[in-house]
VOKE-983824 format. One line per field, with one value per residue (C-alpha): residue number from 1; residue in one letter; x, y, z. Coordinates in nm, 3 decimals. Layout:
N
n: NUM:...
res: a:...
x: X:...
y: Y:...
z: Z:...
END
This chain:
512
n: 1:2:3:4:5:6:7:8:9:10:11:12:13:14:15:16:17:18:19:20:21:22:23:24:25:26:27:28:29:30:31:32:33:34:35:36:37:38:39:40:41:42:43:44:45:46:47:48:49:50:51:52:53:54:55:56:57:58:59:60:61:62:63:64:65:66:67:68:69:70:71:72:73:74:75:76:77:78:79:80:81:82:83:84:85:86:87:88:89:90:91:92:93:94:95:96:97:98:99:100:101:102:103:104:105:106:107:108:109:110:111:112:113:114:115:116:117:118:119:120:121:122:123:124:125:126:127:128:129:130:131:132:133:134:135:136:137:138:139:140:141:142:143:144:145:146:147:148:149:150:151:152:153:154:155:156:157:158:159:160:161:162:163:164:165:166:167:168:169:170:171:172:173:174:175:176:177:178:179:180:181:182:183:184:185:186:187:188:189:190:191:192:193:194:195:196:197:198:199:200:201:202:203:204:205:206:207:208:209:210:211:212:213:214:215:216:217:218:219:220:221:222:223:224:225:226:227:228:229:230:231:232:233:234:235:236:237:238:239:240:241:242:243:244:245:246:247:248:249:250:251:252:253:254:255:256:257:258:259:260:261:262:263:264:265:266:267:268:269:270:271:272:273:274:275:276:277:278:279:280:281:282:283:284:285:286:287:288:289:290:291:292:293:294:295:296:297:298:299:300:301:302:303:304:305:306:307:308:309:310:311:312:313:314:315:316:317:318:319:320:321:322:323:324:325:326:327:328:329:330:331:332:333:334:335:336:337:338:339:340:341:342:343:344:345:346:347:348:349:350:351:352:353:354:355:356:357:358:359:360:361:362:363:364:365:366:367:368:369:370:371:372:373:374:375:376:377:378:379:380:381:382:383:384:385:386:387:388:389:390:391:392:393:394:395:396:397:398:399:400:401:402:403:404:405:406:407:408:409:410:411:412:413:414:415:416:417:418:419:420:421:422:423:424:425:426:427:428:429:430:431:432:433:434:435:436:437:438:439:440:441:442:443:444:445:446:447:448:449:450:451:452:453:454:455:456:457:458:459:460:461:462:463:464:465:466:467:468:469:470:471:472:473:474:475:476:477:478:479:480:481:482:483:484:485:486:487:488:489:490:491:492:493:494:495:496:497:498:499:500:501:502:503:504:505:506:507:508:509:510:511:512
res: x:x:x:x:x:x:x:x:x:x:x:x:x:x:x:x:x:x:x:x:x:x:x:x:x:x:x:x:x:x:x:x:x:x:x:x:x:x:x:x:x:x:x:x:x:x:x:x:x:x:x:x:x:x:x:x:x:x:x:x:x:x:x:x:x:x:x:x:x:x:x:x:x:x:x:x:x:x:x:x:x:x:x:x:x:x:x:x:x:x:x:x:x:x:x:x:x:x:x:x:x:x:x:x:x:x:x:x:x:x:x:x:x:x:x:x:x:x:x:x:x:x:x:x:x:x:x:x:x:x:x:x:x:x:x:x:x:x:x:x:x:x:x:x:x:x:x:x:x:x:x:x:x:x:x:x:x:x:x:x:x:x:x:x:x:x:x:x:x:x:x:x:x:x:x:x:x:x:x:x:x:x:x:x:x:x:x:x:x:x:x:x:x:x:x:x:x:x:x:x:x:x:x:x:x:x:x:x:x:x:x:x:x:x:x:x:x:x:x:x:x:x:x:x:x:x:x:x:x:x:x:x:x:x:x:x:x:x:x:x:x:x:x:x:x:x:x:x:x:x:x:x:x:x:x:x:x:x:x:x:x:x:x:x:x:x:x:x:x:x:x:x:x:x:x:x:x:x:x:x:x:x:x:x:x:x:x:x:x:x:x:x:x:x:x:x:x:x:x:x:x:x:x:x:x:x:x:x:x:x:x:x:x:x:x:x:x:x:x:x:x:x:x:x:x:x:x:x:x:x:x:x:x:x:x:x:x:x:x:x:x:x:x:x:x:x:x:x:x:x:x:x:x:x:x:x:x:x:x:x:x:x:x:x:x:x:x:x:x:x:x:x:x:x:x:x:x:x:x:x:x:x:x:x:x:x:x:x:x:x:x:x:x:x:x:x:x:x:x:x:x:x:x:x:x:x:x:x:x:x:x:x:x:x:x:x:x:x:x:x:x:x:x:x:x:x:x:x:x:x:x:x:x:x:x:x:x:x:x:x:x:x:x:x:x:x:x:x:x:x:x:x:x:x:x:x:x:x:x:x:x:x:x:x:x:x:x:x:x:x:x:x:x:x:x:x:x:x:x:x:x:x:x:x:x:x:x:x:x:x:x:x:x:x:x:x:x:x:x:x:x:x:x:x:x:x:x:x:x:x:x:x
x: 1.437:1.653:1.412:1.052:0.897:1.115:1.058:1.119:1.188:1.324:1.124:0.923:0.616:0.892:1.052:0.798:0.680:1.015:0.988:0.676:0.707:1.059:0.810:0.571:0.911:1.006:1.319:1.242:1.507:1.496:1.601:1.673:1.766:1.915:2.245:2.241:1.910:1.828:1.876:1.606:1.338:1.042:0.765:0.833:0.624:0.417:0.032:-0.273:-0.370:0.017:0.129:-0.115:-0.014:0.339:0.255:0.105:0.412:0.629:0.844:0.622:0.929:1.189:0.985:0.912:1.295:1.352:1.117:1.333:1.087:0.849:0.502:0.245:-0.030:-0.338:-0.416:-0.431:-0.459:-0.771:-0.809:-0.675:-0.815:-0.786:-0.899:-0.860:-0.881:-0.734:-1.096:-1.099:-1.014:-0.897:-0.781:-0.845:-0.562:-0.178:0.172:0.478:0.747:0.960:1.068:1.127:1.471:1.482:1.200:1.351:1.675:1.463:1.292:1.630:1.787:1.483:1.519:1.870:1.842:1.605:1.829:1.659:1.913:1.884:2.053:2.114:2.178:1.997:1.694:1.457:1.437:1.194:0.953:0.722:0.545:0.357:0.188:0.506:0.683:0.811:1.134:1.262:1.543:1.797:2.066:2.360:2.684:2.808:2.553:2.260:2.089:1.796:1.652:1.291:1.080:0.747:0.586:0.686:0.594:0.662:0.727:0.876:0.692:0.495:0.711:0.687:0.860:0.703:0.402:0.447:0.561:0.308:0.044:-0.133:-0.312:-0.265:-0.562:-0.598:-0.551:-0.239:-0.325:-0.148:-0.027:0.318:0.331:0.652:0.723:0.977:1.108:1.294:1.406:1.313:1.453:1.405:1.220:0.923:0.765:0.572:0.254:0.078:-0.208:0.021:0.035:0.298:0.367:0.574:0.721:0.581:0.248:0.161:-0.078:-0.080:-0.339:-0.233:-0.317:-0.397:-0.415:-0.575:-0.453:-0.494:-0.155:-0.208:-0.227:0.035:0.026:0.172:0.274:0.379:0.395:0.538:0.786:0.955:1.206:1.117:0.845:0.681:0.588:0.397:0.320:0.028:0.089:-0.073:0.246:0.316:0.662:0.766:1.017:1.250:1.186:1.563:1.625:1.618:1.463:1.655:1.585:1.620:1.349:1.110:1.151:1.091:0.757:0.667:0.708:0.475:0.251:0.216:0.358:0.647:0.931:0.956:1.261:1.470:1.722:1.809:1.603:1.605:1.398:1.306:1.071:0.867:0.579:0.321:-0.054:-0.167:-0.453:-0.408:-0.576:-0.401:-0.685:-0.542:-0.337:-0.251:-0.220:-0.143:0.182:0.257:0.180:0.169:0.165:0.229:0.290:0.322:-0.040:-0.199:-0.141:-0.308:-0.393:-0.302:-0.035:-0.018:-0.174:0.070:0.294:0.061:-0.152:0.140:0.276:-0.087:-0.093:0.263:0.103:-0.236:-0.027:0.255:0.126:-0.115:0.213:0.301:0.073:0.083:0.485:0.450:0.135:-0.091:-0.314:-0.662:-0.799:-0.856:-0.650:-0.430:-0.706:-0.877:-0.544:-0.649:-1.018:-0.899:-0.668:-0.793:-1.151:-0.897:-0.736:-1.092:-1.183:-0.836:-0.866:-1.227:-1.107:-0.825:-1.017:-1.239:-0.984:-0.901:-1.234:-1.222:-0.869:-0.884:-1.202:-1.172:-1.472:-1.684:-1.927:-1.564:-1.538:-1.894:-1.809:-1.454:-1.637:-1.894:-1.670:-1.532:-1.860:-1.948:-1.602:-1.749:-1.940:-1.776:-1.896:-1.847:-1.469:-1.418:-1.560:-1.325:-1.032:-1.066:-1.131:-0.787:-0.626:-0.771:-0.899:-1.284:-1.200:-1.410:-1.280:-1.557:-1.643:-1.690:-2.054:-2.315:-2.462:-2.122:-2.069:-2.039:-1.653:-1.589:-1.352:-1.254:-0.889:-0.926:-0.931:-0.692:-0.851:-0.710:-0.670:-0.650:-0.492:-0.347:-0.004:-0.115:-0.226:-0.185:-0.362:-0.442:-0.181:0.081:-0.045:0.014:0.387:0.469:0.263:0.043:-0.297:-0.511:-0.790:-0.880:-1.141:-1.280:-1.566:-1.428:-1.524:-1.441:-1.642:-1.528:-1.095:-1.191:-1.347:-1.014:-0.816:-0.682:-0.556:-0.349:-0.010:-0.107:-0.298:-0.237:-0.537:-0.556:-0.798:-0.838:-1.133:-1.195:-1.411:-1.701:-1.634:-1.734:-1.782:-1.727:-1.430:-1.189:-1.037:-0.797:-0.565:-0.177:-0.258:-0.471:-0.797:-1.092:-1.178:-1.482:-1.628:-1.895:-2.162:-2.190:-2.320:-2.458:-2.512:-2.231:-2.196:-2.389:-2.045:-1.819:-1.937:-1.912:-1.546:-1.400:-1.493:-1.327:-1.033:-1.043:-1.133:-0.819:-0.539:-0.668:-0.790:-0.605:-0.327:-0.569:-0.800:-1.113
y: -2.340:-2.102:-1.810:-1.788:-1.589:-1.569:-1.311:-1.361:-1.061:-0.775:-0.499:-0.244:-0.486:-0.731:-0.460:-0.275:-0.637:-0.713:-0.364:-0.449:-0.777:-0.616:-0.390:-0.651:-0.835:-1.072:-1.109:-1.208:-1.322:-1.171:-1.317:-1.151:-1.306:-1.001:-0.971:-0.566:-0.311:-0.268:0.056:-0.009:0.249:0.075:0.292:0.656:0.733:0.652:0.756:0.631:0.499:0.404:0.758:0.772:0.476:0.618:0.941:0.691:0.561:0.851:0.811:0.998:1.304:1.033:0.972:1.342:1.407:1.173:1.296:1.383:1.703:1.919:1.748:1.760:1.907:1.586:1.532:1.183:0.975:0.754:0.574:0.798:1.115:1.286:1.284:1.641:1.665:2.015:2.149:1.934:2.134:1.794:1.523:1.190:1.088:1.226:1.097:1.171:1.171:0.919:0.640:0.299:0.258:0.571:0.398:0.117:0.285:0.450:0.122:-0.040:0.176:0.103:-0.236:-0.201:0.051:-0.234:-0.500:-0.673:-0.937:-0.886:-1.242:-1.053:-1.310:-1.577:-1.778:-2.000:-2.292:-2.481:-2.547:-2.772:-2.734:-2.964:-2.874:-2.727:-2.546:-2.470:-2.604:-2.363:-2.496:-2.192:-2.142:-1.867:-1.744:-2.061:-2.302:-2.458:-2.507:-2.562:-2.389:-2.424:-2.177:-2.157:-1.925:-1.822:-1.487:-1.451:-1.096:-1.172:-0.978:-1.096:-1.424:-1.499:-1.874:-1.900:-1.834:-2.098:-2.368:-2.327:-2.441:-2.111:-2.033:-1.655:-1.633:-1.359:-1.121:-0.992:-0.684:-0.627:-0.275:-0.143:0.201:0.407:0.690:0.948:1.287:1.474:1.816:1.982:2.224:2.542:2.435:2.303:2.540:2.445:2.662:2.831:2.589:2.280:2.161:2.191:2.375:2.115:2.195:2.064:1.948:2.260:2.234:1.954:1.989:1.929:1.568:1.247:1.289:0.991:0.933:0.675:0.504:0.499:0.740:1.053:1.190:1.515:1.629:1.915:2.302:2.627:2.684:2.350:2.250:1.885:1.737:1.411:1.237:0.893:0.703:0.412:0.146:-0.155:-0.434:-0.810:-0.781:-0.905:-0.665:-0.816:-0.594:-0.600:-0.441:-0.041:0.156:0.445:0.744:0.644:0.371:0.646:0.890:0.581:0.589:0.941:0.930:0.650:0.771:1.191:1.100:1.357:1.405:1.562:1.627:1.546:1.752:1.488:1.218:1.170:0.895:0.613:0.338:0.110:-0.125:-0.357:-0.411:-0.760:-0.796:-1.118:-1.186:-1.519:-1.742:-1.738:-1.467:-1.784:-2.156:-2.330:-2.163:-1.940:-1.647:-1.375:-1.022:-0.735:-0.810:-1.201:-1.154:-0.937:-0.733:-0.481:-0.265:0.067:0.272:0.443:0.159:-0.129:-0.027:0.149:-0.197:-0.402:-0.243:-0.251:-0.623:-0.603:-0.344:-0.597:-0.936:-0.831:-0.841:-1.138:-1.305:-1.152:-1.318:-1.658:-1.660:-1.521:-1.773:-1.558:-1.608:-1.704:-1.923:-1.768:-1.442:-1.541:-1.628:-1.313:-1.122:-1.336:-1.233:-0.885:-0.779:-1.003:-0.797:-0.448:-0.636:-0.677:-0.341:-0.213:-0.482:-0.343:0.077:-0.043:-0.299:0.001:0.218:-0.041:0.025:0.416:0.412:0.118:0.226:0.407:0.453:0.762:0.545:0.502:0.869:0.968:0.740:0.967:1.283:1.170:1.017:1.377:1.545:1.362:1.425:1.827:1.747:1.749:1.374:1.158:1.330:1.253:0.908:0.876:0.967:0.781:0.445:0.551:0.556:0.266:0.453:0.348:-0.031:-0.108:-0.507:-0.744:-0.796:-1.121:-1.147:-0.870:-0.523:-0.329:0.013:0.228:0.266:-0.099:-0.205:0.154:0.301:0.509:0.856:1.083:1.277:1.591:1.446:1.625:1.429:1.505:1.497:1.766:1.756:1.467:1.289:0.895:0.882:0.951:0.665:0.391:0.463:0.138:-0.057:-0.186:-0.259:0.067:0.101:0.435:0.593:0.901:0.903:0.825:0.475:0.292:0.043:-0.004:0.002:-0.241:-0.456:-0.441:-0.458:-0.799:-0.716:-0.460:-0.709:-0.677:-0.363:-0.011:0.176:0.494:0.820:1.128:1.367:1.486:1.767:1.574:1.190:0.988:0.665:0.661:0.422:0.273:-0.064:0.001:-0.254:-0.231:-0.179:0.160:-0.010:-0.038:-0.370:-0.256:0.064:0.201:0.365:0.738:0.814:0.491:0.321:0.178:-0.144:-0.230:-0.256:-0.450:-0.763:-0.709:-0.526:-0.832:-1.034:-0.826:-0.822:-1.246:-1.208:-1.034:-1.014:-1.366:-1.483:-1.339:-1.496:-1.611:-1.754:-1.545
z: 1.379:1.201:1.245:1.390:1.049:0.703:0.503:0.094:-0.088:0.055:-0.127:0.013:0.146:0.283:0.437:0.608:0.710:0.869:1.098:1.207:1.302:1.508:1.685:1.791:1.917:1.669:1.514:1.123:0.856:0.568:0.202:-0.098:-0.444:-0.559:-0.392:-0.458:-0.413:-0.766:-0.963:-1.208:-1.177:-1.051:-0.885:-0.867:-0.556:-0.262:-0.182:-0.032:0.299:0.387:0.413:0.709:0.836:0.869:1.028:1.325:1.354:1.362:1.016:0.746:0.813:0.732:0.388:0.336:0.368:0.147:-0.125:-0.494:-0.564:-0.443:-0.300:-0.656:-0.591:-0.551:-0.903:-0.992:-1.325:-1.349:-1.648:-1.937:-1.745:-1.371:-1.071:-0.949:-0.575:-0.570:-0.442:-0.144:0.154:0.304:-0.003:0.094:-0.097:-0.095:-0.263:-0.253:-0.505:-0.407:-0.670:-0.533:-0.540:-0.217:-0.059:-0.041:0.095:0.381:0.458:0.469:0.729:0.926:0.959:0.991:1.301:1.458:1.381:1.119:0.942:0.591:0.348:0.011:-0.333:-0.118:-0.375:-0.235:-0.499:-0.294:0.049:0.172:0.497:0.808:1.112:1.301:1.050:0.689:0.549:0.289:-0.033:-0.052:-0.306:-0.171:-0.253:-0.089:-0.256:-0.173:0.185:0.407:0.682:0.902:0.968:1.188:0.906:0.570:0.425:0.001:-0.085:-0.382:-0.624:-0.935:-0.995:-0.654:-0.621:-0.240:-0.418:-0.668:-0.504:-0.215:-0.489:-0.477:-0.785:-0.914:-1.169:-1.408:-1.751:-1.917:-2.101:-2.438:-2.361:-2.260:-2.048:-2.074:-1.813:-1.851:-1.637:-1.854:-1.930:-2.278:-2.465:-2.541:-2.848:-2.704:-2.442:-2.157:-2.192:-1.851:-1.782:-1.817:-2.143:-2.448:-2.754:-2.999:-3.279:-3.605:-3.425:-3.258:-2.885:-2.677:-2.422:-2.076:-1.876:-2.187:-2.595:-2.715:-3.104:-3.307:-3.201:-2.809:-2.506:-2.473:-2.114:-1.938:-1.646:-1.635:-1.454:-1.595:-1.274:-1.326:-1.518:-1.490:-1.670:-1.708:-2.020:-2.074:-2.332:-2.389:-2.660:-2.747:-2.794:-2.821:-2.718:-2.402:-2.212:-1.918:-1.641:-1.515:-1.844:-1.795:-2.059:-2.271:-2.356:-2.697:-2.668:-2.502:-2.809:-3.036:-2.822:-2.863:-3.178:-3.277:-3.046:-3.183:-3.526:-3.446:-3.290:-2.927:-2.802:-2.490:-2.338:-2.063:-1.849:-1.479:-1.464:-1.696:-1.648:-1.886:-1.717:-1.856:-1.684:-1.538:-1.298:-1.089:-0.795:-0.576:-0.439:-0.100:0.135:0.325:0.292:0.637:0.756:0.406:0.370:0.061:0.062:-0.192:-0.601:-0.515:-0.387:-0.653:-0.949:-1.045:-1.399:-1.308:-1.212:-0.825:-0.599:-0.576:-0.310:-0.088:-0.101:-0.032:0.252:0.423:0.385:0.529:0.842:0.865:0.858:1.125:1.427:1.360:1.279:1.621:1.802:1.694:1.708:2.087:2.115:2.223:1.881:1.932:1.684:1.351:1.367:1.125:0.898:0.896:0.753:0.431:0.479:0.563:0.301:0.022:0.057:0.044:-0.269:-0.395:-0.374:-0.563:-0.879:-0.881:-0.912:-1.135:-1.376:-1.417:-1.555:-1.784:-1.938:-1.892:-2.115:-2.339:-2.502:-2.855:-3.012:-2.917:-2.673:-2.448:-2.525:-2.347:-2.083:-1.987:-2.033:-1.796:-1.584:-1.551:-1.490:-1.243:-1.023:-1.035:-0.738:-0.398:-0.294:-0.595:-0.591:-0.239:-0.236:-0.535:-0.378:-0.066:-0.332:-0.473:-0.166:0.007:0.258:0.232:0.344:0.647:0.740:0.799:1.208:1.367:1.518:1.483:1.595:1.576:1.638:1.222:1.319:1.365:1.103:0.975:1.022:1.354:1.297:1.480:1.720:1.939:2.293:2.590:2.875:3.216:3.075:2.744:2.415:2.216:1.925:1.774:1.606:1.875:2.045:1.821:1.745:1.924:1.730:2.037:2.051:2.247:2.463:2.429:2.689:2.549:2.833:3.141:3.166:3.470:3.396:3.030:3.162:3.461:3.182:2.977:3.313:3.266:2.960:3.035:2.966:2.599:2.524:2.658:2.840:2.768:2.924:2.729:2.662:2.304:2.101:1.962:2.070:1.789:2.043:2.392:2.364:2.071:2.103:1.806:1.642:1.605:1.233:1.379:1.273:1.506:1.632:1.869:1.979:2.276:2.124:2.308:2.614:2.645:3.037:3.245:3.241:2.881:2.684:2.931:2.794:2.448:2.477:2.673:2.407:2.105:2.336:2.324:1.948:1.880:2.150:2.305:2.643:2.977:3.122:3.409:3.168:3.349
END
């Protein structure tokens, strides 16, 4: 074997895949067609679920440090208007500004400070696959080759070869619309108004957030202490762009203009970026020993969910992989990261295909729809539901058997801890990446249960303000794979812990 897991595509969901796999102790290969990171803007930040994800395992300062601007405040496009979650006390979604080409950067030294082998300008032209392992076709700077694999993970984005010739279908539409993105500087002409919008010369007052005209969507972004401002455009368009092809600034005005019928000047741009909408769905997460995560596993029709979605898979998949390379999987764990993640790529086509419908309609039943839409988000629990949907922070994964505790399947919240060596929290805990048994009631019946287990998944004590359960069994991907309901007896939950611990770390080494 020339690795134990290969990783195709070295983007951010193969990336974040490749340290994660490192910190369950596996040492993937990664390949990359590209034989340089890209400078073609791509993304231009990261949000949702991930962010939390990455404060559990200690690096959301790394991100944060590398951030290109200030944190926005959480106002979020939905659809051709906003979801404003600037009256939540606590947001359920955050981003940060940080376009792809630093994220990837940040990922990279990652991987590179846990000795991840990255094979840049490396294609895979082919694979096939049997019971043992996958043999991968490779052209390189030196030619062509072939190397075996016991798993195969395509990362490779919306084209993904792995994808295609594993024989997984990627069903779906192509919407005929082209998105253009710009963050600019503009001149003293055109002044940015207090409450966020525009005053352009020779059309007068552009409200701030979307102007629908008759030629497409114009968006802003925009605040009077900035000097940076960003600018979008909507068109309906049969051309097809190549996205290795950056956009100019040029192109962008050509956009604005067709779009407000006048010209808006542009001082200079700092980032440009053009993107089209597809929403594609593949049929499978995982055919025998291949895997897909991120853009080679779906695609969806909106801006701001892509990455955070794709890095999840890569968090979800990782230590499944894990287990099965270490052989400690029990049957059908790495099933249910198709199950898992497919149902959380479910739930994101179904937000997204939405605001397809929210932004594509013109006629003035579409506009009813938006201004409703926007009523209803003046009430505190539509907007919060909202903006956990957003940020894919409402999945709850589907539990094997019956009669499970409400936070079975939800990501485990982080809870002040008070233990006998201080104050900790959650999230501290799962920096490692191992699986926890957390005892919240002083259990001794509930840690001797987990007792021979103890090779794989750390036991933990700790007391806690308002318990929600007596005890967490959390995941490496900080979900909740069992919990004991609250001051329930001794000795009622043993049996039903040891067997989440065979669902998901396997049986003990003794076999008892």
């Amino acid at each position: 074997m020339d690795a134990d897991v290969i990783i195709v595509g070295a983007g951010p969901a193969g990336l974040m895949l490749a340290a994660e796999l490192r910190l369950a102790g596996v040492r993937p290969l990664v390949l990359e067609r590209q034989p340089h990171r890209r400078d073609t803007p791509k993304a231009g930040g990261l949000g949702g679920q991930i962010l939390e994800l990455l404060r559990y395992r200690g690096l959301l300062e790394r991100f944060e440090a590398a951030c290109t601007g200030p944190v926005p405040a959480p106002r979020f496009p939905f659809g051709g208007v906003h979801v404003d979650l600037t009256r939540l006390a606590d947001p359920p979604m955050h981003a940060l500004p940080l376009p792809q080409q630093q994220l990837e950067q940040v990922l990279g030294e990652r991987v590179a400070e846990l000795g991840v082998e990255i094979r840049r300008g490396h294609e895979v032209t082919g694979l096939s696959q049997d019971d043992a392992a996958v043999t991968v076709d490779v052209r390189g700077p030196d030619g062509p080759s072939r190397m075996t694999t016991r798993y195969l993970v395509g990362c490779d984005g919306a084209r993904s070869r792995v994808r295609d010739r594993a024989g997984i279908a990627f069903p779906g539409t192509v919407y005929p619309e082209v998105n253009r993105l710009a963050q600019v500087a503009l001149p003293g002409t055109v002044t940015v108004l207090d409450d966020g919008g525009l005053d352009v010369p020779g059309f007068g007052t552009i409200a701030p957030g979307f102007t629908r005209t008759d030629r497409g969507l114009f968006g802003i972004g925009a605040s009077p202490d900035s000097k940076v401002v960003s600018l979008f455009t909507t068109e309906d368009e049969d051309t097809e762009y190549d996205d290795d092809t950056p956009m100019t600034v040029a192109e962008f005005q050509d956009s604005l203009r067709r779009v407000l019928g006048v010209d808006l000047p542009v001082d200079e741009a700092f980032r440009l970026s053009r993107f089209t909408f597809k929403a594609r769905h593949a049929e499978r997460y995982r055919l025998g020993r291949v895997m897909l995560a991120g853009d080679a596993a779906h695609l969806f029709p909106a801006t701001g969910v892509a990455i955070n979605a794709g890095m999840m898979d890569a968090v979800n998949l990782a230590w499944k992989l894990a287990a099965a390379v270490h052989g400690r999987a029990p049957d059908g764990l790495l099933d249910t990261y198709h199950d898992e993640r497919r149902l959380a790529g479910a739930r994101t086509m179904l937000h997204t295909q939405a605001q397809v419908a929210l932004r594509r309609g013109l006629d003035p039943a579409a506009e009813a729809l938006r201004e409703l839409f926007q009523e209803l988000l003046l009430d505190e629990q539509p907007l919060r539901r909202m903006g956990a949907f957003i940020a894919g922070a409402d999945i709850r994964y589907p539990m094997p058997g019956t009669g499970h505790h409400p936070l079975a399947g939800t990501f485990a919240p982080d809870l002040v801890l008070h233990t006998d060596q201080g104050v900790t929290g959650t999230a501290e805990l799962l920096r490692t990446a191992r699986p926890v048994l957390l005892d919240l009631a002083d259990r001794a019946d509930l840690r001797e249960a987990a007792h021979d287990w103890r090779d794989r998944v750390e036991i933990r004590t700790a007391k806690t303000d308002d318990r929600p359960a007596d005890a967490l069994l959390i995941r490496p991907d900080a979900h909740i794979a069992w919990a004991a309901a609250t001051d329930e007896p001794a000795g009622t939950a043993a049996p039903t812990l040891r067997e989440a611990l065979t669902t998901w770390f396997g049986a003990p080494e003794d076999g008892r």
